[in-house]
N, C-alpha and C positions, 0 to 999 in steps of 0.2 A: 504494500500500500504506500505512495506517494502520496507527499500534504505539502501544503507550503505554507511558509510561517514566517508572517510578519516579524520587523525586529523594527524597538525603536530607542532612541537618544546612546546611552551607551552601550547597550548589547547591539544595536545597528553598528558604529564607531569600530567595535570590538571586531565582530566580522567584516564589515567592509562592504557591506550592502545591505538594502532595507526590506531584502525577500531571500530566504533559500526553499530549496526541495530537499525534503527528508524524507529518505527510504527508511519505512517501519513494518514491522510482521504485525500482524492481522493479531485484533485485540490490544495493542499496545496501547500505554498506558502514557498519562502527562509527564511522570519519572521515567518513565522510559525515553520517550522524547528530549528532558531534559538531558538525561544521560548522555543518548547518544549526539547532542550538542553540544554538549563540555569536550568530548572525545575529538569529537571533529575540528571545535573550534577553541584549543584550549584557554583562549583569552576569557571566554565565558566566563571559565571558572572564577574569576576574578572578582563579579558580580552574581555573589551566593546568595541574595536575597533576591534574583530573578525571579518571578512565576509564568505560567504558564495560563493565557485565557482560551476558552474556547466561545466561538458563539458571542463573542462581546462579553464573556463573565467571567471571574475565576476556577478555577477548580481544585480541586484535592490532586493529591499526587496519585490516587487509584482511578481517576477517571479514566474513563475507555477513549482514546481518538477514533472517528468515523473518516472516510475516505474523502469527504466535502464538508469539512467541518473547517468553520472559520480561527485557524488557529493561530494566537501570537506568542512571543516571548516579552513579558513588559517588567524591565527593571523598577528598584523601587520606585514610590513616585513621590514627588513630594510630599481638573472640571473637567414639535407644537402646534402652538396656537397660531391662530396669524396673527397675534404679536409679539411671535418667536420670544419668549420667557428666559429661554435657554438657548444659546448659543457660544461656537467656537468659531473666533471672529480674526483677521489680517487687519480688522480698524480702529480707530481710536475708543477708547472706551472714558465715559464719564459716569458720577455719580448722576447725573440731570438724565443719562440715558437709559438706565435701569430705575431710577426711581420713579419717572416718569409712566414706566408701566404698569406698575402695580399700584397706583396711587388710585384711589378710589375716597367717595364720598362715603359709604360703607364702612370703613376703616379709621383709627383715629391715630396710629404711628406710623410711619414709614422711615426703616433704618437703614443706612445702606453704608456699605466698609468698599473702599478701592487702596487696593493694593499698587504699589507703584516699585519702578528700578530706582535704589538707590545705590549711592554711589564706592559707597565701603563695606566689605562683607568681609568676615573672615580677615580681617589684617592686612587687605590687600583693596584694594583701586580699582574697582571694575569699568570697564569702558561703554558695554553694552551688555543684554543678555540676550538670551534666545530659548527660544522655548518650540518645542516638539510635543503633539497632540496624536493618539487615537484616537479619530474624530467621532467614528460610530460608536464605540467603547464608553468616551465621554460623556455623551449625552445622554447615554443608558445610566450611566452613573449617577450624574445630574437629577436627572428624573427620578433615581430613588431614592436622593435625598430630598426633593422637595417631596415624597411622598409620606419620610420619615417627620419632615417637619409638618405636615398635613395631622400626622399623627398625634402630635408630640401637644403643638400651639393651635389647631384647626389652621391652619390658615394655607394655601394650594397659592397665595400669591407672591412669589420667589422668582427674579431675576437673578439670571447667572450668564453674568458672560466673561469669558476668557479669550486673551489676547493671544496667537501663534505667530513665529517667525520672530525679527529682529523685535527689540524692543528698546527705544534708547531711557539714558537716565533721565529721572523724571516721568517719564511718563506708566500710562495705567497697563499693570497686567491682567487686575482680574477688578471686577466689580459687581457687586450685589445690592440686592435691595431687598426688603421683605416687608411686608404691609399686614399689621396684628392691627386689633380692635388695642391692645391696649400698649405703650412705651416698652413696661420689663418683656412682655413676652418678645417684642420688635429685635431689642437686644440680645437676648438671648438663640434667638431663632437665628440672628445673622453671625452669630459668632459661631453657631453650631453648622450652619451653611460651611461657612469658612475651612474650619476645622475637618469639617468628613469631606470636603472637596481636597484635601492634601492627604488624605490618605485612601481615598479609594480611585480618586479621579485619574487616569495614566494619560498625567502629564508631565512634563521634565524641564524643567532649567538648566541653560548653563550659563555660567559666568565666564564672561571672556574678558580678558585685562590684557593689556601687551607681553606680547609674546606667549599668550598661551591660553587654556580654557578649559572649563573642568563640567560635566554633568553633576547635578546634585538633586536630591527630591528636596520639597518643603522642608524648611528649617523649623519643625513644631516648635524647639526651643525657644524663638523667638516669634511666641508669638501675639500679630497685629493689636488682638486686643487687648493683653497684660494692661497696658496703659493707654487706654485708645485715644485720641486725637479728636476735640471735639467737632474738629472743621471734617471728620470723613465720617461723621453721621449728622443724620440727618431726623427730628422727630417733629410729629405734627399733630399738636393736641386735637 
């Protein structure tokens, strides 16, 4: 059985292209798959928290592969309607453009967090970054987390857009908005958007400084809203 399997940010880098074809025996397995990747491409190894998606979702390492199955390798990661809610975007992103859609008379906060390149990370001077999306994967993601905060807060009105390709200093990489009946729930709903978009969304950063550039996932450690910035929310009694 022949599969091809997506690669992206550093396991792409690693192999040297953004597709291969993988000969597998019938029944084989996401570990198996994995195995015989590391084998073939030993740089893999290098990135031992790789997984394995099928279908746009994760899997256990006993999952069966099928012969037309949409299969990727996605290192760690750090992100409708026809007013596209959710989107993975090449354009400028602002707080005005996601708040804008979920803003209803209905609702009495709208909070919304934008992420931007800045310009020291890590001890070092970054010049620009760049960011790499599975774009089908993402928006599947997307969607289950506005479904978790539908859950959580009531509320299904959540902008999510995320910036791909170059991104210079200063400007926005990701931006949210979320529209609760009431302020706490606003804040809490957008910090929790935030947070489960850097960890299940496969998507990648890299920081490029002169002479050189590194992939990295979301930096949880630092994060956005430890001490939030009153200019990047936004509330409306």
């Amino acid at each position: 059985m022949r599969v091809s399997v997506r690669l992206f940010a550093s396991v792409r880098e690693a192999i040297g292209t953004s597709q291969v074809l993988v000969d597998l025996p019938d029944a084989a397995t996401a570990a198996d798959l994995s195995s015989i990747l590391q084998s073939t491409y030993p740089d893999v190894r290098g990135i031992p928290e790789a997984r394995v998606s099928v279908n746009y979702e994760y899997v256990e390492a006993n999952h069966v592969i099928k012969a037309n199955d949409e299969v990727a390798l996605i290192p760690p990661v750090s992100g409708g309607s026809a007013k596209q809610l959710l989107a993975i975007t090449d354009q400028e992103l602002t707080a005005d453009l996601v708040s804008d859609l979920v803003r209803s008379p209905e609702w009495g906060a709208v909070v919304t967090f934008v992420g931007t390149a800045r310009r020291m990370s890590r001890g070092r001077e970054v010049s620009y970054l760049e960011y790499e999306v599975y774009p089908e994967m993402a928006l599947r993601k997307l969607r289950e987390i506005v479904v978790e905060i539908d859950e959580r807060w009531g509320t299904n009105r959540v902008a999510m857009y995320h910036r791909t390709g170059r991104i210079e200093l200063g400007e926005a990489s990701v931006a949210i908005a979320v529209a609760t009946e009431h302020r706490a729930e606003g804040f809490a709903a957008c910090q929790y958007a935030i947070d489960r978009l850097k960890e299940i969304v496969p998507i990648w950063k890299k920081e490029v400084w002169a002479g050189g550039g590194e992939w990295i996932g979301w930096d949880c450690a630092e994060d956005p809203f430890a001490q939030p910035e009153p200019a990047a929310m936004e509330s409306v009694q």
